[in-house]
N, C-alpha and C positions, 0 to 999 in steps of 0.2 A: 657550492656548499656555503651556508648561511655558519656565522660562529655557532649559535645556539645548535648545531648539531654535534659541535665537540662536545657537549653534553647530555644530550637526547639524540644520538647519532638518527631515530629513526624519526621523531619528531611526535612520539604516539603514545607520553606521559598526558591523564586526563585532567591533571589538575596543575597542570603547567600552564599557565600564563604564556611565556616563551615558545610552547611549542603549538599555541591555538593561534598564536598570532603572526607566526610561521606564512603561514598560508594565505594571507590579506597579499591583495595587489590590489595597486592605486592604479587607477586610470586614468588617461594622458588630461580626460577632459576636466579631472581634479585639480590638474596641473597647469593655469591657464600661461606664463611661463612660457612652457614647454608643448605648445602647439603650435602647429607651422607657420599660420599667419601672426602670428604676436610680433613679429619684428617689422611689419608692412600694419602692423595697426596701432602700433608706437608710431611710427614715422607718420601716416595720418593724423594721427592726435595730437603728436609734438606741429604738425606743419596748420591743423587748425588753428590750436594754440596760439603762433604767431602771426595766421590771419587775421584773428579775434584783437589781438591787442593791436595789430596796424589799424582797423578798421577805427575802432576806439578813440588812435593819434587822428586818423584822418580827418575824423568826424571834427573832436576838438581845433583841427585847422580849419576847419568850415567848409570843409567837401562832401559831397555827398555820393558814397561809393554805392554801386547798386545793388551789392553782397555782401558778406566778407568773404569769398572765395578771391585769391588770389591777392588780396591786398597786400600783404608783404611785399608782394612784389612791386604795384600797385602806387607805393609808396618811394620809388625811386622814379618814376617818369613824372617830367616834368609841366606835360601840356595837363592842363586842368580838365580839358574836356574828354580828353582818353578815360579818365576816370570819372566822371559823372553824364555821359555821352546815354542815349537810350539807346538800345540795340538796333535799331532803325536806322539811326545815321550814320551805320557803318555799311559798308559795299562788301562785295564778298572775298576781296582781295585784302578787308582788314585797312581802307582807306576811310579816314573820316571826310562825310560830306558836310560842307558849307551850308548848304540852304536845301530846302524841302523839295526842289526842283529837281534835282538830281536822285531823290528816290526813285526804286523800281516801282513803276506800277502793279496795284495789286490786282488780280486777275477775277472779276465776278462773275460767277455762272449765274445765269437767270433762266 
């Protein structure tokens, strides 16, 4: 029971204001708030956020990251080349290789 029925108990006065507006519902997608992913699209936002400003510090140190995805993090490893590395000279075990020797060969179909 809404209060405006202690006075329009049925809600079916035609020039009531209170009792046309009785009947509105808002729906959730009004409400962005109160939709299931809003707490997983905060946390996104807040976690770009701090990537964008790591990337920012990085850059001003003279690094050059290859995103800003992950640079927060990014920003506490210490070897230089973890972070400016091409994706090439890493192995699939997540080992940085030394010299182009060590890459996998790439495979051409002719």
């Amino acid at each position: 029971m809404i209060k405006h029925q202690e006075v329009h108990p049925r809600l079916d006065v035609t020039d009531c204001f209170g009792c046309r507006i009785a009947s509105v519902r808002i729906g959730a997608a009004a409400m962005p708030t109160r939709k299931p992913d809003t707490n997983e699209r905060t946390a996104w936002w807040d976690q770009q956020m701090r990537d964008d400003a790591a990337y920012k510090r990085l850059r001003l140190d003279g690094l050059h990251p290859r995103s800003t995805k992950d640079c927060a993090l990014l920003e506490n490893v210490d070897d230089r080349r973890f972070i400016e590395a091409e994706p090439l000279h890493w192995n699939e075990r997540g080992e940085y290789l030394e010299s182009t020797d060590e890459l996998p060969q790439l495979k051409v179909e002719t």
